[in-house]
BADRENSE-766449 format. One record per residue (C-alpha): residue number from 1; x, y, z. Coordinates in steps of 0.25 Angstrom, whole numbers, plus 2048, in hexadecimal, padded with zeros to 3 digits. Last residue first. Example, Ala and Ser with C-alpha at 12.3 -4.5 7.8 and 13.67 -1.06 7.14 Angstrom:
BEGIN
(pt 2, (837, 7FC, 81D))
(pt 1, (831, 7EE, 81F))
This chain:
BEGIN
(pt 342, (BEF, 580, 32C))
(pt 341, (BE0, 57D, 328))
(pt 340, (BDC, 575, 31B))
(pt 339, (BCC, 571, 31E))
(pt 338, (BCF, 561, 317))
(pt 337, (BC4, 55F, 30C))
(pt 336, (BB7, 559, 309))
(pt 335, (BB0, 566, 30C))
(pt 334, (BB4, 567, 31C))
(pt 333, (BBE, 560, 323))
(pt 332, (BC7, 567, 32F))
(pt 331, (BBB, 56D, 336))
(pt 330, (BBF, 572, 345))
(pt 329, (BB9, 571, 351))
(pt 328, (BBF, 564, 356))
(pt 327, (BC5, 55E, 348))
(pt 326, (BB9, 55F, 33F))
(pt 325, (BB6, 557, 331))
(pt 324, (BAB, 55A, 32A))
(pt 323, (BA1, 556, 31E))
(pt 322, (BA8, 546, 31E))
(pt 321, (BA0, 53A, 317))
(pt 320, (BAA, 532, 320))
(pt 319, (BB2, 527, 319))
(pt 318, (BB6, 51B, 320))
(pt 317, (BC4, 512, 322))
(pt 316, (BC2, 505, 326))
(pt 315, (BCF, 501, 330))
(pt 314, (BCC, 4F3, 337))
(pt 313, (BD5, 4E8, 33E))
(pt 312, (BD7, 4EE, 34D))
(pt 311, (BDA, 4E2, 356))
(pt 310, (BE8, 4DF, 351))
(pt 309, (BEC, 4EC, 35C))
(pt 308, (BE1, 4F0, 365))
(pt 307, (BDA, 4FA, 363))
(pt 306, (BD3, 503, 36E))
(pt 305, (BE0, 508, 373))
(pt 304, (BE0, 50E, 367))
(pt 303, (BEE, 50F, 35D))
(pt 302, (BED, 51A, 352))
(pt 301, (BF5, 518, 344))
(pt 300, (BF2, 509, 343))
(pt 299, (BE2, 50A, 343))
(pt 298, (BD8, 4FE, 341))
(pt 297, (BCC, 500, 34B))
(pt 296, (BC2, 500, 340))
(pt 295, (BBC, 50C, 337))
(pt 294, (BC5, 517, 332))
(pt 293, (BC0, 524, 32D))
(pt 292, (BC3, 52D, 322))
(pt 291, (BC0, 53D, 320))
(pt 290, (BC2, 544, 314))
(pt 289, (BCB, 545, 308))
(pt 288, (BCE, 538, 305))
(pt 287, (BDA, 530, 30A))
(pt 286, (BD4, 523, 30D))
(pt 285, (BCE, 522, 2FE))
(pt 284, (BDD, 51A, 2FE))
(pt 283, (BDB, 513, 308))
(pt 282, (BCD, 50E, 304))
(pt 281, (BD2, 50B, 2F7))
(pt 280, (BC6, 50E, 2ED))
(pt 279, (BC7, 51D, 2E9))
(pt 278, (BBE, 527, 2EC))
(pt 277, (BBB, 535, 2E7))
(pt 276, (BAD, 539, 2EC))
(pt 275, (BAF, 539, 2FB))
(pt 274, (BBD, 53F, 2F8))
(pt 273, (BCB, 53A, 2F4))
(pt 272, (BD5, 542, 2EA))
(pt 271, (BD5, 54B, 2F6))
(pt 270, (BDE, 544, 301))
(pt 269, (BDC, 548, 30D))
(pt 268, (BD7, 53D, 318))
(pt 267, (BD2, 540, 324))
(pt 266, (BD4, 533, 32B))
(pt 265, (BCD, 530, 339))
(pt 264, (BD0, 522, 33D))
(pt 263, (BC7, 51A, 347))
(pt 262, (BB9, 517, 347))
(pt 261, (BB8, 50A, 34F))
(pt 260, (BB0, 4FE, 348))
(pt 259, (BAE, 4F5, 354))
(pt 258, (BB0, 4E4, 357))
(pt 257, (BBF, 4E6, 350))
(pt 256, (BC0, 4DB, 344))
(pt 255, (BAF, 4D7, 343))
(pt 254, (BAC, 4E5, 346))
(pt 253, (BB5, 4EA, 339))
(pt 252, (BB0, 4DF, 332))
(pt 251, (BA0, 4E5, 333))
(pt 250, (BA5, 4F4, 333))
(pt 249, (BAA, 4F1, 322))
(pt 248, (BA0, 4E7, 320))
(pt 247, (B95, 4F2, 323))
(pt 246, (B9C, 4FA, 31B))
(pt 245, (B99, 4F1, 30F))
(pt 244, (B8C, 4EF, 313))
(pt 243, (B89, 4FE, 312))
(pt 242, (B87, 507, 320))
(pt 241, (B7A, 510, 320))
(pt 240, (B7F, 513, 32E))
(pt 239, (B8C, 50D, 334))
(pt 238, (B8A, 50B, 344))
(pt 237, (B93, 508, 34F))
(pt 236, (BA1, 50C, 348))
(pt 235, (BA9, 50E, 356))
(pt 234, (BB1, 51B, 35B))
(pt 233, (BA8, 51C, 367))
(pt 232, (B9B, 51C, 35D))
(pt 231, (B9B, 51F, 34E))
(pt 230, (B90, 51E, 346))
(pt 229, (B94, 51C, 337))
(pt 228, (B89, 522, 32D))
(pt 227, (B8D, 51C, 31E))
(pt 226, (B8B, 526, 312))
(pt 225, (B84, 521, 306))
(pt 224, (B86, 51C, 2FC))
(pt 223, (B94, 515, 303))
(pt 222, (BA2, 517, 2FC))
(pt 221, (BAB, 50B, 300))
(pt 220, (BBA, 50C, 2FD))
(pt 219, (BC0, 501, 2FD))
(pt 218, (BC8, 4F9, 306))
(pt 217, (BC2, 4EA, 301))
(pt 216, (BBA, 4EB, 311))
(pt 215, (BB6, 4F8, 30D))
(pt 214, (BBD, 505, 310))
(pt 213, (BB0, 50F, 311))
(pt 212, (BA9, 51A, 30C))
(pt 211, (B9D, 527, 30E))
(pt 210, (B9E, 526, 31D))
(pt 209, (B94, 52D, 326))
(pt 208, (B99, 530, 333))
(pt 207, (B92, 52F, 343))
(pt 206, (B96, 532, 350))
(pt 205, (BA2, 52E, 359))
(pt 204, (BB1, 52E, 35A))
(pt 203, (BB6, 52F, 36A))
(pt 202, (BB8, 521, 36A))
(pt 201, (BC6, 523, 362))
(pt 200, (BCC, 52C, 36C))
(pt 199, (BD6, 530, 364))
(pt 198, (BCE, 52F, 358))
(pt 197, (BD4, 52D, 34C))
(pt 196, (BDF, 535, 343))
(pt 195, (BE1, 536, 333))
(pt 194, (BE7, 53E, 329))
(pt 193, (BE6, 53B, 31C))
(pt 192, (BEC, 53F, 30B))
(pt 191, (BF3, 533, 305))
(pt 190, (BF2, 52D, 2F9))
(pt 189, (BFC, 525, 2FC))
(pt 188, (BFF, 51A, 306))
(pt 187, (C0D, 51D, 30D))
(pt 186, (C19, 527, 30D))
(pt 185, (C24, 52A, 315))
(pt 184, (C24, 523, 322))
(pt 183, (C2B, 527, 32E))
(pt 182, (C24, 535, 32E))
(pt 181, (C2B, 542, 331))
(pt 180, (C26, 548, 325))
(pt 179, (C1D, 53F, 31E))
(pt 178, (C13, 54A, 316))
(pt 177, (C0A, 541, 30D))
(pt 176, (BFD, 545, 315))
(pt 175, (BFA, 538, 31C))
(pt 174, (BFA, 53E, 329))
(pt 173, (BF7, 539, 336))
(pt 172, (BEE, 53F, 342))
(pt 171, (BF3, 53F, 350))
(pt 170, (BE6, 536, 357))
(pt 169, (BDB, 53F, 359))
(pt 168, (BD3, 547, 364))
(pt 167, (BC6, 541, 369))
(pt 166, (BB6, 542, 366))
(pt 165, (BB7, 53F, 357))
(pt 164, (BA9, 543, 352))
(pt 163, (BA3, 53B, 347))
(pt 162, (B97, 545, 341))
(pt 161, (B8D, 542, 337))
(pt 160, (B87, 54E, 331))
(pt 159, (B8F, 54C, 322))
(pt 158, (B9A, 544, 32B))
(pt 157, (BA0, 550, 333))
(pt 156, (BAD, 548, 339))
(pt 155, (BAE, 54F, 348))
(pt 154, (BBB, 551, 34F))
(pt 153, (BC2, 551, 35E))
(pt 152, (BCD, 555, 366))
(pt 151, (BD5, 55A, 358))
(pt 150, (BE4, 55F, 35A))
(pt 149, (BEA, 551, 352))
(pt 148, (BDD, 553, 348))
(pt 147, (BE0, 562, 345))
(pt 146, (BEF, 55F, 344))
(pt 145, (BEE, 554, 33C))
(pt 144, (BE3, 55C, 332))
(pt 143, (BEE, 566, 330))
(pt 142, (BF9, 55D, 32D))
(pt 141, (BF0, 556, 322))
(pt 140, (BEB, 566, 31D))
(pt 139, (BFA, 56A, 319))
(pt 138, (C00, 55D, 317))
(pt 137, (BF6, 557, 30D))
(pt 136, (BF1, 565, 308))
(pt 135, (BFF, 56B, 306))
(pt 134, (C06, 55F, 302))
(pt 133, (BFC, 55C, 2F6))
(pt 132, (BFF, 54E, 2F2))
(pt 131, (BF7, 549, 2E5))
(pt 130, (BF4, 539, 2E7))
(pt 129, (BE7, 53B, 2E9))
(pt 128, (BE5, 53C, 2DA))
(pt 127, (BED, 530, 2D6))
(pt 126, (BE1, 529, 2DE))
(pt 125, (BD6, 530, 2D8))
(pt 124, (BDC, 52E, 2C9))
(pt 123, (BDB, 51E, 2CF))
(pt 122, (BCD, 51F, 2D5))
(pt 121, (BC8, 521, 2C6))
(pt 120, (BC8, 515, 2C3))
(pt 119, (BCB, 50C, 2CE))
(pt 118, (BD5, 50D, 2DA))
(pt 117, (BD5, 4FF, 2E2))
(pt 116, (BE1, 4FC, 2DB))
(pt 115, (BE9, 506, 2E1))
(pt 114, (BE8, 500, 2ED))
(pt 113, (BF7, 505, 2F4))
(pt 112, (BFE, 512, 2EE))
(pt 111, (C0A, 511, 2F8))
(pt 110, (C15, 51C, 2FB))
(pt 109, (C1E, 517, 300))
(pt 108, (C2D, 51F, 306))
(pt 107, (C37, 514, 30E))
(pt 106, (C3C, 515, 31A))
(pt 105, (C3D, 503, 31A))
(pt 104, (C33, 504, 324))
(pt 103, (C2A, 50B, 31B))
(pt 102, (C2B, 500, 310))
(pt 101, (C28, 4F7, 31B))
(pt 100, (C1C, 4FE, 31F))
(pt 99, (C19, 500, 311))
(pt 98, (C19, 4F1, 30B))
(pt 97, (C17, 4E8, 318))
(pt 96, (C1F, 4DE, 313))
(pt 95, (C1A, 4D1, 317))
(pt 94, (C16, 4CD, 30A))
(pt 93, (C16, 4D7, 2FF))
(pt 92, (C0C, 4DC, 2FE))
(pt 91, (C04, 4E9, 2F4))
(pt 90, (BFA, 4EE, 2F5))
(pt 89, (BED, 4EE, 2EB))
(pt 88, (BF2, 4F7, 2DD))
(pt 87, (BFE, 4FC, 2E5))
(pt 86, (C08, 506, 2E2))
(pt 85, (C11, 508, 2EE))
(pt 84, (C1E, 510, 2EC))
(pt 83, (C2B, 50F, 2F2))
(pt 82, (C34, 51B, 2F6))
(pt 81, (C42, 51C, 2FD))
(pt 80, (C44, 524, 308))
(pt 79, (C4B, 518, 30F))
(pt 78, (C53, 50F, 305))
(pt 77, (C4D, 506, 2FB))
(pt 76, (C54, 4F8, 2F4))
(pt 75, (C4D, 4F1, 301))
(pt 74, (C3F, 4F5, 2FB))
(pt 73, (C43, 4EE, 2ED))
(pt 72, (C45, 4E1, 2F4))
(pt 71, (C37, 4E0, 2FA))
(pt 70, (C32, 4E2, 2EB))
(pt 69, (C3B, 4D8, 2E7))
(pt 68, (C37, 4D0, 2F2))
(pt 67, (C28, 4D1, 2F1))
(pt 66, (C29, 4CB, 2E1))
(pt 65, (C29, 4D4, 2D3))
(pt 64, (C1E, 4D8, 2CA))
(pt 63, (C13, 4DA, 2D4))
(pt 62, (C19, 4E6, 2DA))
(pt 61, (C1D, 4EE, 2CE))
(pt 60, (C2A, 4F4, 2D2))
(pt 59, (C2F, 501, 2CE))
(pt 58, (C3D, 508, 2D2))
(pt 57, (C3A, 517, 2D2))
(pt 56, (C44, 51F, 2C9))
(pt 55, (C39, 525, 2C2))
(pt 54, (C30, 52A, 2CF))
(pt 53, (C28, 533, 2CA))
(pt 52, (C23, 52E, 2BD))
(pt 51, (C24, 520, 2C2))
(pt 50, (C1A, 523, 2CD))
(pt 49, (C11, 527, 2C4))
(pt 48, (C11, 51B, 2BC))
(pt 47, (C10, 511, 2C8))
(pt 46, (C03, 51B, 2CC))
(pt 45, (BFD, 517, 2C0))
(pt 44, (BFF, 509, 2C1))
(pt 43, (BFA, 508, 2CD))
(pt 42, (BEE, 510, 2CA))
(pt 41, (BEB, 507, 2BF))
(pt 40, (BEC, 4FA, 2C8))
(pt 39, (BF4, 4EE, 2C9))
(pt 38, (C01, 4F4, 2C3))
(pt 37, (C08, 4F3, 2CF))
(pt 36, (C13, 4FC, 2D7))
(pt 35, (C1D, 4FD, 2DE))
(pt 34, (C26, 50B, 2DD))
(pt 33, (C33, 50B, 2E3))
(pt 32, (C3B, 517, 2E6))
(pt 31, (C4B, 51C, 2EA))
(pt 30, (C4C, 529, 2EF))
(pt 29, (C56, 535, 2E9))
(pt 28, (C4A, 539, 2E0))
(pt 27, (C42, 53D, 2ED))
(pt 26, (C37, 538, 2F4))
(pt 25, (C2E, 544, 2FC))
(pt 24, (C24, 53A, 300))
(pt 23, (C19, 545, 300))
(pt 22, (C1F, 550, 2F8))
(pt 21, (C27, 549, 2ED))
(pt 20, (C21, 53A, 2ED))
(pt 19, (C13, 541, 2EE))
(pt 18, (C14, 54B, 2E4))
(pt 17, (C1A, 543, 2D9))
(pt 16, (C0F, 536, 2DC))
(pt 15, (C05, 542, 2D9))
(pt 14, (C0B, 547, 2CB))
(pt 13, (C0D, 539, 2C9))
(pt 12, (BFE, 535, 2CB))
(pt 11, (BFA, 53F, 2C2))
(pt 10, (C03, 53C, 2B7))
(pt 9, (BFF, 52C, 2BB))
(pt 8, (BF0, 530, 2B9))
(pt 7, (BF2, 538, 2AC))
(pt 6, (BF8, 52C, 2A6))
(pt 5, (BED, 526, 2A8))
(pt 4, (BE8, 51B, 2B3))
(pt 3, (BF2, 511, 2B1))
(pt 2, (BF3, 504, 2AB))
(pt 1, (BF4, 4F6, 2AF))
């Protein structure tokens, strides 16, 4: 498999360079190990970059060796080490549970999961959300917490529709690339979200228009034309102009968990993505500059009374056609961009 162009690796390399030294903050002192694949031309590329700035890296290509040699290689590392993750699909290795153990063992990742499902042009769209601004990830991502985290209420503006978030919110994380103070270094790039839900999660009501979804192949769907969603009590109890394929999407969920519940709200950042620029992989598109719901009761990071633990089975993220975003009184999304504030 070839690359994209060599013009693609040098940009991907100028990126790659940015992240390992402001955002992961790896040092030549550190061991690193990069697996990878040569399934897809992004793979590829982002292999070759990676070997322009990490030349003393130990490479493994995943499928040309067994589980245990790879297994055996992450004994060789110490803490503070790095591993990188270039996958075409994902890749398994039996019971091992790749990143969390690998973030057990205090180790740096960095993982590029689904890179297959990037086509044509996706791929340059891809290596361009890699670029990593400290100033406007850190900058606006830690003002956009402490909006939310202070907020008693919000309004998501959806070109006349309104969903109005009647409670405070759950404390805001941060995907911004800034790990100070954290247990874990590193995780699932691009990056560029912060998200919240609901505190009180039957306080969500209204309507929003959606312009995509994650279908059931975790793609990103684009509709013709806009779906209305009406929202009551925190449930999905309507879909308006809905597609068949959407219609699959609410009908598993109510077969798993009874009730679609409305729960994440993400504000992602990262502005390689936009309505118009999409990519396939859902949680990758995930981080676009703009607004992101979840659908289903699924949500690790914020534990509801509500949800009972090995009940909740469903996490569909949904794209708002988003005009504004309000935090009480205050606009914080206007534009297509993030309002910067101090």
């Amino acid at each position: 498999m070839n690359p994209l162009s060599e013009k693609s690796i040098d940009a991907a390399a100028q990126h790659l360079r940015d992240i390992l030294s402001l955002a992961i903050m790896h040092s030549n002192e550190r061991a690193a190990l990069i697996i990878s694949d040569t399934h897809s031309p992004l793979a590829v590329t982002l292999a070759e970059a990676y070997k322009r700035c990490l030349p003393t890296a130990t490479f493994i290509d995943f499928y040309a060796v067994q589980a245990a040699d790879v297994i055996a290689t992450f004994e060789k590392l110490k803490p503070s080490d790095l591993v990188v993750l270039i996958q075409s699909s994902s890749f398994r290795l039996n019971a091992f549970r790749l990143r969390v153990e690998l973030f057990d063992k205090s180790l740096k990742v960095i993982e590029h999961p689904h890179l297959g499902r990037m086509l044509d042009a996706e791929g340059e769209r891809y290596i361009e959300s890699l670029a990593y601004d400290p100033v406007y990830y850190r900058g606006v991502g830690n003002a956009l917490k402490k909006r939310i985290d202070n907020a008693n209420s919000g309004i998501l503006d959806s070109d006349g529709e309104r969903l109005v978030f009647g409670s405070a919110f759950e404390p805001a994380k941060l995907n911004i690339g800034d790990y100070t103070g954290m247990k874990n270094i590193g995780g699932q790039f691009p990056i560029g979200e912060v998200f919240t839900e609901a505190r009180d999660i039957e306080s969500v009501n209204g309507r929003v228009r959606i312009f995509a979804f994650g279908d059931t192949s975790f793609s990103v769907n684009k509709v013709d034309h806009p779906i209305t969603l009406v929202v009551e009590k925190g449930r999905v109890i309507e879909a308006i102009d809905s597609t068949s394929e959407f219609d699959t999407v609410l009908a598993n969920i109510r077969k798993d968990e009874g009730e679609v519940w409305l729960r994440e709200l993400g504000f992602g950042m990262n502005r390689a993505f936009s309505p118009s620029k999409t990519v396939t992989d859902i949680g990758t598109y995930e981080r676009m500059c703009g607004v992101h719901l979840s659908l289903g009761a699924k949500h690790a990071v914020y534990k509801k009374p509500l949800f009972k633990r090995g009940e909740t089975w469903h996490h569909v993220d949904i794209f708002p056609v988003t005009h504004l975003v309000y935090l009480d009184e205050d606009i914080v999304y206007e534009n297509g961009a993030w309002q910067a504030y101090g």
